[in-house]
NUTIRO-584952 format. One record per residue (C-alpha): residue in three letters; x, y, z. Coordinates in steps of 0.5 Angstrom, whole numbers, plus 500, padded with zeros to 3 digits. Layout:
% NUTIRO-584952
ALAXYZ ...
END
This chain:
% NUTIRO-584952
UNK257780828 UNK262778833 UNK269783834 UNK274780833 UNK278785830 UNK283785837 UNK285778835 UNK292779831 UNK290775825 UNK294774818 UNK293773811 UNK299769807 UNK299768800 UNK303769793 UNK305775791 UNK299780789 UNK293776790 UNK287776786 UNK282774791 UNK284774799 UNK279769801 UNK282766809 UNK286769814 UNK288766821 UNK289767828 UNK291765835 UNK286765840 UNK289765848 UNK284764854 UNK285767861 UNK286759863 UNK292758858 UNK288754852 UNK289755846 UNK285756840 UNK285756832 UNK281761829 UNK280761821 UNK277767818 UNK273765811 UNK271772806 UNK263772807 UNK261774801 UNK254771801 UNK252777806 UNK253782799 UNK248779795 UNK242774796 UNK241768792 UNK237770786 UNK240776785 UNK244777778 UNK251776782 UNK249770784 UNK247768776 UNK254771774 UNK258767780 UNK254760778 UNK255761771 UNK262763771 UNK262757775 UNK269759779 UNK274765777 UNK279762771 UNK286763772 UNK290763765 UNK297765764 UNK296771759 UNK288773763 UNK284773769 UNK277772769 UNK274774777 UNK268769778 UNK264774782 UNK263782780 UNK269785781 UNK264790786 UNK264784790 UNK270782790 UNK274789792 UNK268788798 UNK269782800 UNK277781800 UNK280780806 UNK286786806 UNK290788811 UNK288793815 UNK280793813 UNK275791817 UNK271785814 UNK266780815 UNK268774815 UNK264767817 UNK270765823 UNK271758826 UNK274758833 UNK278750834 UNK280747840 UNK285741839 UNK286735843 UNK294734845 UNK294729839 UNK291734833 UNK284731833 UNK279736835 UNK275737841 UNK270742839 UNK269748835 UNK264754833 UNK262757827 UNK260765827 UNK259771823 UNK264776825 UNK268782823 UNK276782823 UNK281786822 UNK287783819 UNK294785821 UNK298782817 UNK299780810 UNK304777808 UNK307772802 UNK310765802 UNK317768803 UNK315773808 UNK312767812 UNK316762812 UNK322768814 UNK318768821 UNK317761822 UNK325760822 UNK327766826 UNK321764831 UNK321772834 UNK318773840 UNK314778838 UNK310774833 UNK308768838 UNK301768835 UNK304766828 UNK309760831 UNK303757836 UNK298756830 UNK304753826 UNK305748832 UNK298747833 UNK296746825 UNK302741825 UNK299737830 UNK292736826 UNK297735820 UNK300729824 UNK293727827 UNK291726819 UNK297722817 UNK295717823 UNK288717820 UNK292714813 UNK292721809 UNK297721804 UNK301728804 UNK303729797 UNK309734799 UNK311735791 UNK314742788 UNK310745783 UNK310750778 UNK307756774 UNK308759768 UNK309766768 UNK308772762 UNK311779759 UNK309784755 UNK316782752 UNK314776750 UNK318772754 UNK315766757 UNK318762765 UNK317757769 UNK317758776 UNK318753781 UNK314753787 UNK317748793 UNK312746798 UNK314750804 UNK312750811 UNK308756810 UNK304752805 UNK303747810 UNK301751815 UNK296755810 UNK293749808 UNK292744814 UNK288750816 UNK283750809 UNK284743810 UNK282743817 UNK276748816 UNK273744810 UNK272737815 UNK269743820 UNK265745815 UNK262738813 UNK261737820 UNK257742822 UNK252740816 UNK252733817 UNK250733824 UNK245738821 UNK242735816 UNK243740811 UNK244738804 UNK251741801 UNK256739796 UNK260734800 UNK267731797 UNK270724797 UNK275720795 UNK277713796 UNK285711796 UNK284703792 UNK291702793 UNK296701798 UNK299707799 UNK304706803 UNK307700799 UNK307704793 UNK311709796 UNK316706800 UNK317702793 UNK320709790 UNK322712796 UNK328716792 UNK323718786 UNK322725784 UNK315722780 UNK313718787 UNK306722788 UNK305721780 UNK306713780 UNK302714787 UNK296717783 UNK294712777 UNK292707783 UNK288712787 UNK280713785 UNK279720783 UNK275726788 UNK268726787 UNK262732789 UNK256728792 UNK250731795 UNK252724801 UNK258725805 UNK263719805 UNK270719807 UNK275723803 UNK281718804 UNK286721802 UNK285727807 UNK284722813 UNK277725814 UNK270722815 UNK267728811 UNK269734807 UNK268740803 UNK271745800 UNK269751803 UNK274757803 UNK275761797 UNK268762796 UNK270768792 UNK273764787 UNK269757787 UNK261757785 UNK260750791 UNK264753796 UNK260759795 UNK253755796 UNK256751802 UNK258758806 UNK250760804 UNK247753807 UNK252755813 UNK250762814 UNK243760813 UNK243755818 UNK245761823 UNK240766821 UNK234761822 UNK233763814 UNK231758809 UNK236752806 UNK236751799 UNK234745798 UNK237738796 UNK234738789 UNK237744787 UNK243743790 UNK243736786 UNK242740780 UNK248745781 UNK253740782 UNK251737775 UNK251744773 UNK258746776 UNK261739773 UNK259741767 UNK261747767 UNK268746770 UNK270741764 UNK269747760 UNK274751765 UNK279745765 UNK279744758 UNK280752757 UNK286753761 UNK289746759 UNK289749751 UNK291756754 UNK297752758 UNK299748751 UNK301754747 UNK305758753 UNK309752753 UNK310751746 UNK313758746 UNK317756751 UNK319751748 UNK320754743 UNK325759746 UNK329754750 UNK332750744 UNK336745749 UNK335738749 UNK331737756 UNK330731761 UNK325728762 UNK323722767 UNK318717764 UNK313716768 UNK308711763 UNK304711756 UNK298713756 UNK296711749 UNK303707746 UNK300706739 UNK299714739 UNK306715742 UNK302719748 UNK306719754 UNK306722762 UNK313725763 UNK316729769 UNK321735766 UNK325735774 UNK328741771 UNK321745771 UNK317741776 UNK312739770 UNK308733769 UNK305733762 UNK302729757 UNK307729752 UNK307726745 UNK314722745 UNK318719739 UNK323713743 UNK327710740 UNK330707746 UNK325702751 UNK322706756 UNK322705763 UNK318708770 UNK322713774 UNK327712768 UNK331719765 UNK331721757 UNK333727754 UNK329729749 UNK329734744 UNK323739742 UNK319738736 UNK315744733 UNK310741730 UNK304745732 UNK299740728 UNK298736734 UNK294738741 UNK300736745 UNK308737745 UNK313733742 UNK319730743 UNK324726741 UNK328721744 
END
């Protein structure tokens, strides 16, 4: 284990997170150079492969994440060890970048090391220090400049930058349902350009070592630019983007994610939440520890079990989405606007809308009495009928 606890290394997330799994800090040599470190919980340290936490952990598949619970994916023993808190010393599985001039990277190491983070701070805080730039968090605005320079470096690889706000739904014990709207801050770039960033180190590492892992890819399909040139002024631009580009896959064979502008990726930095980056981080601290590899057919037999397994998950949280959306609407009477993005079943009246108000995208189903149109607003009324699986508005 390396010491890495003199480096000033900060964690930024929401507000009271579940599972703190990634931190950074800025490295600056004796020679003026400069270097990115990225530090990844290490849970896989805490117990061995075959042990029952693994079993939960694969069976749980990843943590699950509903408006009204929250289901950890790893023993909540584990978890509270593995968290990256502040002012507590960690184990971490830490990446030093260097970066070319032009962002692309000119070289990087993986090790096991120990950490201490400094600060722990939210979005808002974060972004409060990126605008202000004090000189006394100088650390913090070099890795913003130097994790844009890699975000640049991927744009000019042809990534497609979906910079759209999102929201999430958020409960009281009054029964009282919000929709918060989260815009995607300078912050938010910073933290994921870094997740990004570690993902292609990642799957560099295991290529170039011929250790199998559950690599993922995607292929764009489309001109990407001329789409979104075409509705450059639309709110729904990424949605329309979207129906065009081929769906990400996991695959034991690495090939180009597209969309992130990389040769090979995997995801690899909330091995406390999701099964395969759990598996990739213990090929990684195999592979350091001179210690057997799981092999590439039971990696093959975990993807098909982990795709299985996160269908279920998917279709938990979109019932469990569905019925705090219905109480919200339900308490918020008023007609709504929408911006019809398509149909997705004319005969059925299924249709993807956009509510700008909310920053949602949802399937809806839509009684029009009106011709519809792409990137055209409606304002639709709420219908309670809970006999269908989707919501219901009328035009």
């Amino acid at each position: 284990m390396k010491d890495l606890t003199n480096l000033k290394t900060f964690t930024i997330d929401t507000n009271n997170p579940k599972e703190i799994d990634d931190a950074i800090s800025l490295e600056v040599d004796l020679n003026g150079r400069s270097y990115i470190w990225i530090h990844i919980s290490y849970p896989v340290k805490l117990f061995d492969f075959e042990s029952n936490h693994e079993k939960r952990a694969q069976q749980n598949g990843s943590s699950l994440y509903l408006v009204d619970e929250y289901v950890p994916m790893i023993d909540p023993e584990i978890l509270e060890r593995a968290n990256l808190k502040q002012n507590k010393i960690s184990e971490t599985l830490s990446t030093r970048i260097e970066l070319c001039e032009n962002g692309s990277i000119i070289n990087y190491q993986i090790i096991e090391a120990e950490i201490k983070p400094n600060y722990q701070l939210t979005y808002d805080e974060a972004n409060e220090l990126l605008d202000i730039e004090p000189k006394e968090e100088y650390e913090l605005v070099l890795l913003k400049e130097l994790l844009i320079k890699s975000y640049k470096f991927r744009k000019s690889q042809g990534a497609i930058m979906f910079e759209m706000p999102y929201s999430k739904l958020k409960y009281d014990q009054n029964d009282n349902i919000t929709i918060d709207k989260i815009e995607n801050t300078l912050a938010h770039k910073v933290v994921s350009e870094a997740m990004i960033l570690m993902g292609y180190v990642y799957s560099d590492f295991l290529l170039k070592n011929n250790i199998p892992a559950p690599f993922r890819s995607q292929k764009i399909n489309c001109d990407s630019n001329a789409i979104l040139e075409k509705n450059f002024n639309s709110p729904i631009k990424y949605s329309i983007l979207k129906q065009y580009i081929g769906k990400s896959f996991i695959s034991i064979k690495a090939n180009n994610h597209e969309t992130l502008g990389l040769k090979s990726y995997v995801q690899a930095t909330s091995p406390l939440r999701r099964y395969l980056d759990l598996i990739v981080q213990r090929q990684i601290s195999y592979k350091l520890n001179n210690l057997n590899l799981i092999s590439e057919d039971i990696i093959k037999e975990i993807i098909e079990i982990n795709k299985t397994k996160q269908f279920e998950l998917n279709n938990i949280v979109k019932e469990n989405k569905l019925k705090y959306l219905r109480k919200f609407f339900d308490q918020n009477v008023e007609a709504n606007k929408i911006i019809f993005i398509r149909w997705v079943n004319n005969k059925k009246n299924i249709a993807l809308v956009y509510f700008p108000e909310y920053y949602l995208e949802t399937l809806i189903i839509l009684y029009s009495s009106v011709e519809t149109y792409t990137n055209k607003i409606y304002k639709v009324k709420y219908s309670k009928n809970v006999s269908s699986n989707l919501l219901e508005f009328i035009n």
